[in-house]
N, C-alpha and C positions, 0 to 999 in steps of 0.2 A: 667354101662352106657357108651357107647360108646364114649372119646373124638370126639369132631367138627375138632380137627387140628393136622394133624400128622407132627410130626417134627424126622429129620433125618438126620445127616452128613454123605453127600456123597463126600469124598477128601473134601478138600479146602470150599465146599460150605456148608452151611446149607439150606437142604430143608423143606421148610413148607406148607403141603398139606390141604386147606380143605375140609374135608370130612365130607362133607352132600350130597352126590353123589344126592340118593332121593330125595333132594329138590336144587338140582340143584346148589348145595355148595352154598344158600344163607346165605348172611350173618345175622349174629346176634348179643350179646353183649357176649356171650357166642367164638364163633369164634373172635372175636375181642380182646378179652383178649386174648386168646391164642395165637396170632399171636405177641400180643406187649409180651407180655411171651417169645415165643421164639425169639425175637431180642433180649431181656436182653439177655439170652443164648446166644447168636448169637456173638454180642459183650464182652460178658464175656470172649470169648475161642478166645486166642491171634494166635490160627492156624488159625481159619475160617477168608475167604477173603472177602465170598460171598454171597448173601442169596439170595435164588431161591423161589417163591412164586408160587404157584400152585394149583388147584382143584381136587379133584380123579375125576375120569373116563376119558369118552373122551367127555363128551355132555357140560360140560359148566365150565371155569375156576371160575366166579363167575354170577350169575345172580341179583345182589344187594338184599336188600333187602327183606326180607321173608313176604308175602303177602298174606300165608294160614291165615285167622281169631284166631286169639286168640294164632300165633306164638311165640313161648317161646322167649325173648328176640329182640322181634321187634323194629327197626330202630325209627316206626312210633308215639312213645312218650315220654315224657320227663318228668321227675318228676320237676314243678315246686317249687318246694321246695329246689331243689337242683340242678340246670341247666346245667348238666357236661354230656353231650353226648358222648355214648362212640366209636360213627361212629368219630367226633371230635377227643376224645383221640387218635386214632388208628390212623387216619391219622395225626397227629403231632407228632407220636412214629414215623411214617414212615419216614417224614421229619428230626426227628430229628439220624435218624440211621445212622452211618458214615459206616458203610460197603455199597458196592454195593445193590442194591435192584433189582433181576429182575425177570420181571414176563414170567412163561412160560405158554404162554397159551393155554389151550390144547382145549377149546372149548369158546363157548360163554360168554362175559363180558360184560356185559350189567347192566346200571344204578349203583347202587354204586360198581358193579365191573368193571366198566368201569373206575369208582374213583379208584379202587382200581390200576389198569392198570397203572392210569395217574400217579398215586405216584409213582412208581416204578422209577430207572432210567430207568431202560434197559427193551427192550420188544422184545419177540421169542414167534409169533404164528402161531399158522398151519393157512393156506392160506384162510380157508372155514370157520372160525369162526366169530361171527358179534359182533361188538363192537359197544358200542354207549347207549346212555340216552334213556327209555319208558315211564319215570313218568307220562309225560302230556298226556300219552294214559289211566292213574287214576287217573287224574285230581290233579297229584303234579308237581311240578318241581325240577330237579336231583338240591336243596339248599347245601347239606352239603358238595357236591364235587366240586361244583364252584370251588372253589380257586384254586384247582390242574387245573381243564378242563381249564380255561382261561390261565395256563401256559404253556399248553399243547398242543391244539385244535385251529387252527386258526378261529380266533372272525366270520366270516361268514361260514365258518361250524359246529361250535359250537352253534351258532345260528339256521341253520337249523335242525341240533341235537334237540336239545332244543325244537323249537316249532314245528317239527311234528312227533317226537321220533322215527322218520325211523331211523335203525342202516344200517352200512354199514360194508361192508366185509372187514378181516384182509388185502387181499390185495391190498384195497384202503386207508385203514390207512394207510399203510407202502409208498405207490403212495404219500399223504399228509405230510409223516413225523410224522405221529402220534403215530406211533411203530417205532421198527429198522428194523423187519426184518417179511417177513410173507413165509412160506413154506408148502410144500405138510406135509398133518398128518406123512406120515411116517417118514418124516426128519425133526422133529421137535428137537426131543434130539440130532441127530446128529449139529444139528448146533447150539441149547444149548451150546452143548459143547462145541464147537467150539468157542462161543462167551466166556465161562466162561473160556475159556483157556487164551485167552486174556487178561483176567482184573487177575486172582489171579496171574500171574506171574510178577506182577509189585507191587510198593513200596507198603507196605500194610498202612506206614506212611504217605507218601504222596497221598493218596486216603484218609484216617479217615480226615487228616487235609484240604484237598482243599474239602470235603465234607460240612463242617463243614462250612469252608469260605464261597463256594457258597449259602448255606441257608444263610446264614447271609445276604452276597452282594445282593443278588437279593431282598432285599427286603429295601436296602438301597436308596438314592440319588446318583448321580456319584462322588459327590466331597466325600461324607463320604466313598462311596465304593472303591476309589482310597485311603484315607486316613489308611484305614482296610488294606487293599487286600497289601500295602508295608511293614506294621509289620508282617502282615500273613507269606508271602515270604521270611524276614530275618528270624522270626522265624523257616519255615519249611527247610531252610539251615542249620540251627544248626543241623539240627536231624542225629541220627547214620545212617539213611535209606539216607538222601542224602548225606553225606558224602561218604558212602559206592556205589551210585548212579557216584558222581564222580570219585572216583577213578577209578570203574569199565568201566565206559566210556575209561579215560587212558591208560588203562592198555588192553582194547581193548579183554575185557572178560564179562560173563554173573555176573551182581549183585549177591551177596549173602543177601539178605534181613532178616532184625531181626528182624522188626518191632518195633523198636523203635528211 
């Protein structure tokens, strides 16, 4: 049986692809394990900087939820008996990943790949792909990725999202701030790369730990987040990455980064 998620390190990054090309890489609980699977990975191996999340083909990075009748591992129920959603688990694996997270999106995200987008840090999509929430076009609404889309999505376009499930093009997300970056299909990896080259050439230290921070702060008060965020900062002085960050500045040369 064919795995849902291919996973692969390419240099510095780990890429994880899903593959349900045929059903338009929707997700399921089957794809959802596998993707928090390969972040363990991902964070296990003290090389990788980066994790690149992605769909096969070129028609759609994630179309959320799987919507064929009687879908192996559908979104749309819950064993009351035991209330642990695993759209839930996956985005709080997400949140909780101190590597980079970015999604490149090669086609369409729509509804909880649209969640899946917004969890990301970083976002590289070709120009012509449509993001955005449908549920209310099947009488749901995108519930389980609120928390990400309000952190995400400013509140009155996330609201027209919401209630009339029109998506809009990557390159008015990028217009909005809702991506980084949106480009023609063909230069999509070239400016992937481009962006991954930026992030894995810096502290891998100080990225795991101001990752780490930031989930925490943002979800603090300002007096507790100022009270965190100054142990946080002595702490990530101590590290052999900024110490070695210092010098390096001095000495008027490129870091040699350990990662630790």
């Amino acid at each position: 049986m064919q795995e849902p998620v291919i996973v692969e390190r390419r240099g510095a990054a780990l890429w994880i692809t899903i593959d349900r090309e045929a059903r338009r890489n929707a997700l399921n609980e089957a794809v959802a394990q596998g993707i928090c699977q390969a972040l363990d990975v991902a964070e296990a191996d003290r090389e990788i900087r980066a994790v690149v999340l992605t769909g096969a083909g070129d028609k759609a990075f994630c179309a959320g939820g799987d919507l064929q009748l009687q879908a192996d591992g559908t979104p749309f129920t819950i064993d009351s008996a035991d209330p642990r959603h695993y759209v839930a688990r996956l985005l709080r694996r997400m949140d909780a990943c101190r590597l980079p997270l970015v999604a490149r999106v090669n086609g369409h995200a729509l509804a909880g790949g649209f969640g899946l987008l917004c969890a990301c840090d970083l976002v590289v999509a070709r120009e012509d792909a449509l993001v955005g929430v449908t549920e209310v076009k099947v009488g749901l609404f995108p519930m389980m990725i609120l928390p990400h889309l309000l952190r995400t999505v400013p509140y009155r376009l996330l609201m027209e999202f919401c209630l009339t499930g029109e998506p809009v093009s990557a390159r008015v997300a990028a217009e909005e701030k809702i991506i980084n970056y949106a480009v023609p299909a063909t230069e999509l990896d070239t400016k992937l790369d481009w962006l991954l080259g930026r992030v894995v050439d810096k502290s891998p230290t100080g990225i795991r730990l101001g990752k780490q921070a930031l989930t925490k702060i943002r979800e603090m008060s300002t007096d507790s987040a100022l009270e965190y965020a100054q142990f946080m900062l002595a702490n990530m002085a101590r590290t052999n990455d900024a110490r070695e960050g210092f010098a390096a500045f001095n000495e008027k040369r490129a870091p040699r980064w350990t990662a630790d």
